[in-house]
The first five atom37 places (N, CA, C, CB, O) and aatype in JSON, in Angstrom:
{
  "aatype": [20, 20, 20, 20, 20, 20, 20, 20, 20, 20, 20, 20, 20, 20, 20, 20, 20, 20, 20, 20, 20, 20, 20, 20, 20, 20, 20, 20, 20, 20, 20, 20, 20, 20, 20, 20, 20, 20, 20, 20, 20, 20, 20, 20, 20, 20, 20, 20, 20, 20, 20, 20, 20, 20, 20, 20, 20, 20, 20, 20, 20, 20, 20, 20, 20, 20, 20, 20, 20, 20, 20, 20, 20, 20, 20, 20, 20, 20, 20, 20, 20, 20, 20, 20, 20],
  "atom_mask": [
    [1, 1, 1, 1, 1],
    [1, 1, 1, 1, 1],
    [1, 1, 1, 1, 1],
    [1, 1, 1, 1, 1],
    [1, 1, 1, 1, 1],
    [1, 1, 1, 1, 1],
    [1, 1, 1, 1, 1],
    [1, 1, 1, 1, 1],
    [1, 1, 1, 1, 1],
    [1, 1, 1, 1, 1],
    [1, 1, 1, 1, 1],
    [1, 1, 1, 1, 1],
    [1, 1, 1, 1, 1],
    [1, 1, 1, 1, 1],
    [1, 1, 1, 1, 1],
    [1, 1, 1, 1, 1],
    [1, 1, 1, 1, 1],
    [1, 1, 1, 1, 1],
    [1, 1, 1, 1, 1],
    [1, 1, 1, 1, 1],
    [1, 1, 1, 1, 1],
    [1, 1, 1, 1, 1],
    [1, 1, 1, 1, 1],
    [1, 1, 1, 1, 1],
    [1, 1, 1, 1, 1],
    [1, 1, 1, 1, 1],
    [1, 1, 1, 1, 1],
    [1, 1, 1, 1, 1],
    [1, 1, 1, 1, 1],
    [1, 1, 1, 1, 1],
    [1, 1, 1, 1, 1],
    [1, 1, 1, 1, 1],
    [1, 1, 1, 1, 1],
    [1, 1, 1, 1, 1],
    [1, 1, 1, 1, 1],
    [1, 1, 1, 1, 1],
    [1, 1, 1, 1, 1],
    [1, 1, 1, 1, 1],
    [1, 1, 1, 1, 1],
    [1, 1, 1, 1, 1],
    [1, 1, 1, 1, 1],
    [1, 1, 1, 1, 1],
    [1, 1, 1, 1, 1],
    [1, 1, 1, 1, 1],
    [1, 1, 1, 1, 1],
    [1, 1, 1, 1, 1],
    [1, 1, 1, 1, 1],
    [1, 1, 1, 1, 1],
    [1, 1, 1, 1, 1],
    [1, 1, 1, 1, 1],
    [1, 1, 1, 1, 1],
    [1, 1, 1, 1, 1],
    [1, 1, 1, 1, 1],
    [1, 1, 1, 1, 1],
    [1, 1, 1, 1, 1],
    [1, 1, 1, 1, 1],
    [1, 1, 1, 1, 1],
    [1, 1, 1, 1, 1],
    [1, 1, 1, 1, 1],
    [1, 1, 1, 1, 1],
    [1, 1, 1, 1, 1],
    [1, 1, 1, 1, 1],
    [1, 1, 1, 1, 1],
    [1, 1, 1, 1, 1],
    [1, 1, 1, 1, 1],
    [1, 1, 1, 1, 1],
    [1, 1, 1, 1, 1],
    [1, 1, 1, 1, 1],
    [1, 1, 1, 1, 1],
    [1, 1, 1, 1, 1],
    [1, 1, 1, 1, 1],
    [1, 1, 1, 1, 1],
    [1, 1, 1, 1, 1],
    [1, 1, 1, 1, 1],
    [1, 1, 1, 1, 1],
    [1, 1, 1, 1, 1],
    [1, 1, 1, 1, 1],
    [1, 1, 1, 1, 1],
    [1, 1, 1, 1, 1],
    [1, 1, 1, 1, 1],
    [1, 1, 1, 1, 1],
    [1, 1, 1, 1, 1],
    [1, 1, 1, 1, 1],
    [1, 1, 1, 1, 1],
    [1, 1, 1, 1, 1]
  ],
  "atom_positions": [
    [[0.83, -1.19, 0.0], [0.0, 0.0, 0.0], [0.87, 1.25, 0.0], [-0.94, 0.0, 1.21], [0.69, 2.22, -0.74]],
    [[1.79, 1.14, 0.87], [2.92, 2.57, 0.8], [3.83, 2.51, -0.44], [4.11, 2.63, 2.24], [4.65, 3.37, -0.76]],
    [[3.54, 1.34, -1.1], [4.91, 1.56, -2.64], [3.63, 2.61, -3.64], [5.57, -0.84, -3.98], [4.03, 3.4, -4.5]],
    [[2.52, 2.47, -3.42], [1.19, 2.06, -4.46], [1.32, 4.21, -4.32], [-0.91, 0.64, -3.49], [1.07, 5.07, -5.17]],
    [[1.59, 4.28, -3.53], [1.33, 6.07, -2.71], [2.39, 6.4, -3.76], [1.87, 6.56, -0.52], [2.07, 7.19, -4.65]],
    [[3.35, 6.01, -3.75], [4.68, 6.99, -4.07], [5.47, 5.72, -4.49], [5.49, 8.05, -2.6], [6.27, 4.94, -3.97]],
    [[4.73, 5.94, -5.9], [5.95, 4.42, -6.94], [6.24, 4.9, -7.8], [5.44, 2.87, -7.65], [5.51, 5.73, -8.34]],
    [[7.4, 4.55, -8.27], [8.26, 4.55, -9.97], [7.25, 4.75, -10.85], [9.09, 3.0, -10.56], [6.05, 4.57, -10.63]],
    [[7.64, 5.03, -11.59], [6.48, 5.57, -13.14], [6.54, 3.75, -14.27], [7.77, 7.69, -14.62], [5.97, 3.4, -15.29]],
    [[7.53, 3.09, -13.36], [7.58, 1.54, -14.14], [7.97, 0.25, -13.12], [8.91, 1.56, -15.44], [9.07, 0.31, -12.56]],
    [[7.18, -0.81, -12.87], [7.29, -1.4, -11.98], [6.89, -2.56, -12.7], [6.72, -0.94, -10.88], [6.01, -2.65, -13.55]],
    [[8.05, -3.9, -12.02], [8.4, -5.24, -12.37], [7.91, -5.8, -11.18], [9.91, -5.54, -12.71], [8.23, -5.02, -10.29]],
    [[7.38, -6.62, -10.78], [7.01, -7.37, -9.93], [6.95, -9.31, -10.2], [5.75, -6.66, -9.69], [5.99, -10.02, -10.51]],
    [[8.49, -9.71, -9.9], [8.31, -10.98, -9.89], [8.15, -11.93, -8.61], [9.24, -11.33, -10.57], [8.64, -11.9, -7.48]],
    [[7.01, -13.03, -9.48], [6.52, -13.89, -8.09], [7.45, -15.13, -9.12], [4.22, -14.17, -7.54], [7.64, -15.38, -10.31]],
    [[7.88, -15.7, -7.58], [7.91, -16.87, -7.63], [7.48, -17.72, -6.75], [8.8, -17.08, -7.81], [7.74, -17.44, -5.58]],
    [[6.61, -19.13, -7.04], [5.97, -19.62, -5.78], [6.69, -21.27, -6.3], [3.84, -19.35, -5.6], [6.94, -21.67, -7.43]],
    [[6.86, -21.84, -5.17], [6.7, -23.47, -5.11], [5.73, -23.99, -4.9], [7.32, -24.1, -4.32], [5.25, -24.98, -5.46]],
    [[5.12, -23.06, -3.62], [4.02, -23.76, -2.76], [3.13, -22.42, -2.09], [4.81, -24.87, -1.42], [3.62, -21.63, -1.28]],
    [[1.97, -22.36, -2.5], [1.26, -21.99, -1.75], [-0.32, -21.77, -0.79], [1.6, -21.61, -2.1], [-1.24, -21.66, -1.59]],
    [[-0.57, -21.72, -0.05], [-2.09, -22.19, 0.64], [-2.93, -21.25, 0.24], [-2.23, -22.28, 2.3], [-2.66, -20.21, -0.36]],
    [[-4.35, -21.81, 0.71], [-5.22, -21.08, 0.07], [-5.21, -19.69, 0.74], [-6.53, -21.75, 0.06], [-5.35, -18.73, -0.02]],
    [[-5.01, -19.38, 2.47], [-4.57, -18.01, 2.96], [-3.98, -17.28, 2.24], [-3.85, -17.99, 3.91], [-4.44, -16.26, 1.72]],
    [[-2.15, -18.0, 2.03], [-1.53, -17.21, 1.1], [-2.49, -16.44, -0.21], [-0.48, -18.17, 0.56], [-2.62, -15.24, -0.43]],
    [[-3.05, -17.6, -0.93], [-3.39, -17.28, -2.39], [-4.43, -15.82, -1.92], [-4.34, -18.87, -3.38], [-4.59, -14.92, -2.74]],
    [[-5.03, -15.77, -0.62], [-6.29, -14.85, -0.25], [-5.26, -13.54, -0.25], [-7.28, -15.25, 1.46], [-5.5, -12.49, -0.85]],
    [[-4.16, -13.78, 0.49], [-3.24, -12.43, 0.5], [-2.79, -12.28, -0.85], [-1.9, -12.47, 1.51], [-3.0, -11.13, -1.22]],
    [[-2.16, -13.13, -1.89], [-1.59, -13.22, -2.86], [-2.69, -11.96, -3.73], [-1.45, -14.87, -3.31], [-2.37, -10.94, -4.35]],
    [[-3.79, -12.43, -3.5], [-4.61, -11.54, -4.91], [-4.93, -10.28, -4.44], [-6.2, -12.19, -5.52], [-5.19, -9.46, -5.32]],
    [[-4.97, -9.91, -3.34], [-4.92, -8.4, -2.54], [-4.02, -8.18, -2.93], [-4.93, -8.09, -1.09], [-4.14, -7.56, -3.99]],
    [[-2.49, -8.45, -2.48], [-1.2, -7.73, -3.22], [-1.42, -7.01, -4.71], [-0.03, -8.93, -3.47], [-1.26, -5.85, -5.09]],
    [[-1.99, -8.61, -5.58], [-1.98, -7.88, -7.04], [-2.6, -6.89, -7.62], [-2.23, -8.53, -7.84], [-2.18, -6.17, -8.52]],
    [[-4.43, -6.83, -6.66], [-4.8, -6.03, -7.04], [-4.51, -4.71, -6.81], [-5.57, -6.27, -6.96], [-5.01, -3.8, -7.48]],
    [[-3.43, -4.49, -5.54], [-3.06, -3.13, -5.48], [-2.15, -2.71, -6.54], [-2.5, -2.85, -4.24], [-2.04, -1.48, -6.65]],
    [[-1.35, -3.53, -7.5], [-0.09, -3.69, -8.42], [-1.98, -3.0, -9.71], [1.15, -6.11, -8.59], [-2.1, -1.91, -10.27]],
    [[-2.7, -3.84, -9.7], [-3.82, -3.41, -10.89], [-4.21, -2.18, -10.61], [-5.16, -4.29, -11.0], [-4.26, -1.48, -11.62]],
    [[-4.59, -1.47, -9.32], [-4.4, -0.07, -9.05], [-4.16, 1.01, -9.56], [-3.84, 0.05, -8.56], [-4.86, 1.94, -9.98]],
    [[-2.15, 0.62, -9.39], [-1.3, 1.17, -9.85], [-1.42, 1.08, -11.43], [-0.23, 0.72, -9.24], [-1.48, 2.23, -11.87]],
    [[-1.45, 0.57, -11.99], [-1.44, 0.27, -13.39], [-3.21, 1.15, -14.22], [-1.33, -1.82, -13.43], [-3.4, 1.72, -15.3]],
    [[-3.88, 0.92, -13.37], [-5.08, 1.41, -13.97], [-5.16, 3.65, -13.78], [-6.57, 0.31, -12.87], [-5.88, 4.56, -14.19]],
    [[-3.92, 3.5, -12.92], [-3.58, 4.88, -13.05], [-2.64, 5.84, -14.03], [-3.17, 5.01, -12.04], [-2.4, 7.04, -14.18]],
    [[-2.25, 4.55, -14.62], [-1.56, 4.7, -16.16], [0.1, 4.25, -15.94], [-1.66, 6.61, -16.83], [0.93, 4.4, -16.84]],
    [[0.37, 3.76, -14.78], [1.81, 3.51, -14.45], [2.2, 1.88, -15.19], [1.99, 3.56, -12.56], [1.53, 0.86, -15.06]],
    [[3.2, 2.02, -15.8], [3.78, 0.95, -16.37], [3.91, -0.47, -14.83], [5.46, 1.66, -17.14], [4.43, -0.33, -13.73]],
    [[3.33, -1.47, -15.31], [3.34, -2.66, -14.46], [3.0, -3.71, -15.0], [2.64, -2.61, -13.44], [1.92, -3.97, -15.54]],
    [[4.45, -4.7, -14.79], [4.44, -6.13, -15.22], [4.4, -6.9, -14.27], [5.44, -6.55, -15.95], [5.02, -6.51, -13.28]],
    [[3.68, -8.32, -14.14], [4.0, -9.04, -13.24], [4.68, -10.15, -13.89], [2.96, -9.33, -12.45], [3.99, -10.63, -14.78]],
    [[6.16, -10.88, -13.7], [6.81, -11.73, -13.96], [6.43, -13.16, -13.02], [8.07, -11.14, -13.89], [6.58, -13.16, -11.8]],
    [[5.9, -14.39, -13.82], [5.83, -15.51, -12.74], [6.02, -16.19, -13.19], [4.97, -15.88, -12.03], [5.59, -16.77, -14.18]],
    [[7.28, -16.33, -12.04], [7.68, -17.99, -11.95], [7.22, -18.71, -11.97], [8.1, -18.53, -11.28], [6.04, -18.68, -11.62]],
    [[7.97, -20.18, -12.5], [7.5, -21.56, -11.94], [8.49, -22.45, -12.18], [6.21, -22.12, -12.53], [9.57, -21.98, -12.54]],
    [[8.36, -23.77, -12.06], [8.89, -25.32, -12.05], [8.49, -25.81, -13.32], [8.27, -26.32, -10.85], [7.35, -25.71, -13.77]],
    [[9.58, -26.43, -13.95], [9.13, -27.03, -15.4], [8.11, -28.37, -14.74], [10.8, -27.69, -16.57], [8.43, -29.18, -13.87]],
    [[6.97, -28.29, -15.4], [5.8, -29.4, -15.04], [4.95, -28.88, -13.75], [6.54, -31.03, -14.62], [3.92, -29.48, -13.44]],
    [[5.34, -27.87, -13.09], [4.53, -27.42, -12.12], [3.0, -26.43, -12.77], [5.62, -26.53, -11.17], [2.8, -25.23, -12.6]],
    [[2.37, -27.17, -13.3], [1.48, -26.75, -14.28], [0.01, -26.61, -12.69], [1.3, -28.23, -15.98], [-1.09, -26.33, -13.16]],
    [[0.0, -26.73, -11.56], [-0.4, -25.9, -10.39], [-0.06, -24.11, -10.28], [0.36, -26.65, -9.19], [-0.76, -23.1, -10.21]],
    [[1.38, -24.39, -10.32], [1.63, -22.91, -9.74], [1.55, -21.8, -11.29], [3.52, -22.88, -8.79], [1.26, -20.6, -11.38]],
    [[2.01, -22.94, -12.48], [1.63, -22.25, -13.55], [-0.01, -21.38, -14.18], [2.01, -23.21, -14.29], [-0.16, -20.33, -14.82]],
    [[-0.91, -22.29, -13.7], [-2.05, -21.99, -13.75], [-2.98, -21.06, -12.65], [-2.41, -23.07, -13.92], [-4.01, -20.46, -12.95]],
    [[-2.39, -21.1, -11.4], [-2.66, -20.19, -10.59], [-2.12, -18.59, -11.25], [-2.01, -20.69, -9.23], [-2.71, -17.56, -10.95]],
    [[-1.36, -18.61, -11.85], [-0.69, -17.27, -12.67], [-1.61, -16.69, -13.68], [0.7, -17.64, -13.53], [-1.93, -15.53, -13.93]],
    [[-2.08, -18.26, -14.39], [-3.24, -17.5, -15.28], [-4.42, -17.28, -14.92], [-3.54, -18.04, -16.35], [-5.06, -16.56, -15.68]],
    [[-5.08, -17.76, -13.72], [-6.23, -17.64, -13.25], [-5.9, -16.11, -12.63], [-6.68, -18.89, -12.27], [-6.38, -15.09, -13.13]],
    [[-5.06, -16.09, -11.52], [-4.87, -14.57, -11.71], [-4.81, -13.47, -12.42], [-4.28, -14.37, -11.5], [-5.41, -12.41, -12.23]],
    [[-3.96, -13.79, -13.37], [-3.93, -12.64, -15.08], [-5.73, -12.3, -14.96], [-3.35, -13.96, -17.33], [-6.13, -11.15, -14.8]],
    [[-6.71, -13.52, -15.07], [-7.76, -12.99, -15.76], [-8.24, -12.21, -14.73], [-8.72, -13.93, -16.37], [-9.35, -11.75, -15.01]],
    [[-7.59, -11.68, -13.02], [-8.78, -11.04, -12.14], [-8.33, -9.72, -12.13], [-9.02, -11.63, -10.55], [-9.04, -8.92, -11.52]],
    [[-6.9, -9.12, -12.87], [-6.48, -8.12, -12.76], [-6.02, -7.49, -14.3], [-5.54, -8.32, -11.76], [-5.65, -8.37, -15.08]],
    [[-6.01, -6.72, -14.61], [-5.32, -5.83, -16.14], [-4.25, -6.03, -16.31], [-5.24, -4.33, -16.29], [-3.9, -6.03, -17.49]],
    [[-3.15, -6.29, -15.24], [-1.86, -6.09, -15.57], [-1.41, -7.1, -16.17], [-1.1, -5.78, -14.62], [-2.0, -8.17, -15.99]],
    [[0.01, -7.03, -17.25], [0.08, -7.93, -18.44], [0.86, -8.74, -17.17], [0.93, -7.42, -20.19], [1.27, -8.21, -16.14]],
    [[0.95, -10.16, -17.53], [1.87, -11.29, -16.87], [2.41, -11.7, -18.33], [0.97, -12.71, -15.83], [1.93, -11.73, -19.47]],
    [[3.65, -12.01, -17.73], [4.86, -12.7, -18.35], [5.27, -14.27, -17.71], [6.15, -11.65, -18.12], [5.61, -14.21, -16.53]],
    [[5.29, -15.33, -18.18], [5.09, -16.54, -17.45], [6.5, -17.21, -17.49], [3.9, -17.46, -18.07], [6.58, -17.79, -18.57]],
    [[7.69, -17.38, -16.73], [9.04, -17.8, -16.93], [8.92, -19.35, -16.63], [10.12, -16.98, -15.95], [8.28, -19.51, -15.59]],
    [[9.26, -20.4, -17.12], [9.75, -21.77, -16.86], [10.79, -21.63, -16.16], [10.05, -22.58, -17.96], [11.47, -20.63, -16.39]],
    [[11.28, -22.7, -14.97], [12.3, -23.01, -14.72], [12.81, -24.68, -14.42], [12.41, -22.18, -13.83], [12.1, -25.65, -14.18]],
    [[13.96, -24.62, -14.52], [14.2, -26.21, -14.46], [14.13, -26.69, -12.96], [15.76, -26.63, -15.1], [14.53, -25.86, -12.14]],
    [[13.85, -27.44, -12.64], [13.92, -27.99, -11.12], [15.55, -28.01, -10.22], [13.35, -29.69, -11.26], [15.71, -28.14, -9.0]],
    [[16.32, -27.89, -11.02], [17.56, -27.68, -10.27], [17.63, -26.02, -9.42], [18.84, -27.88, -11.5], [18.2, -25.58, -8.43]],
    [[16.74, -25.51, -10.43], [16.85, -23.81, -9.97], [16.04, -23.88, -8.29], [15.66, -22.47, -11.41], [16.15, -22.99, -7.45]],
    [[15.42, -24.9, -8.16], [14.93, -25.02, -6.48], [15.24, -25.54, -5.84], [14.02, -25.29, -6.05], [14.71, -25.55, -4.73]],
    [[16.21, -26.23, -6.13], [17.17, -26.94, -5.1], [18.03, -26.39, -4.81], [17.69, -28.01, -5.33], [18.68, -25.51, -5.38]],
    [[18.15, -27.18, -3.3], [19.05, -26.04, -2.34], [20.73, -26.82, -2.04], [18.01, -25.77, -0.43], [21.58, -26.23, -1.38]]
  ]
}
């Protein structure tokens, strides 16, 4: 809410998730819609999201989101080594 007051005229916002609950996902779409906010005020905003190659869960939670907000998403693959620790 305080970036949303006094933000950059261009804003990147990448998620990356492995795992997340349905709480999270309840906070998750409040976050974005303040990012749709910002954007519906004419400010440049991308959301970048991650995922796991075959994690077609966290992939699709990205697009179900895209459709509740304006802002464009960009969808990145990653290989499973990139989450290991």
């Amino acid at each position: 809410t305080e970036y949303i007051k006094d933000s950059a005229d261009e804003t990147v916002v990448d998620m990356n998730f492995v795992y997340f609950n349905t709480s999270s996902a309840k906070l998750l779409l409040e976050v974005l819609r303040q990012f749709d906010s910002l954007h519906k005020l004419g400010k440049m905003v991308k959301i970048i999201w991650h995922f796991m190659v075959e994690d077609y869960d966290i992939k699709e939670a990205g697009e179900e989101y895209s459709t509740m907000i304006s802002v464009p998403f960009e969808y990145v693959e990653h290989p499973e080594e990139d989450y290991e620790s």
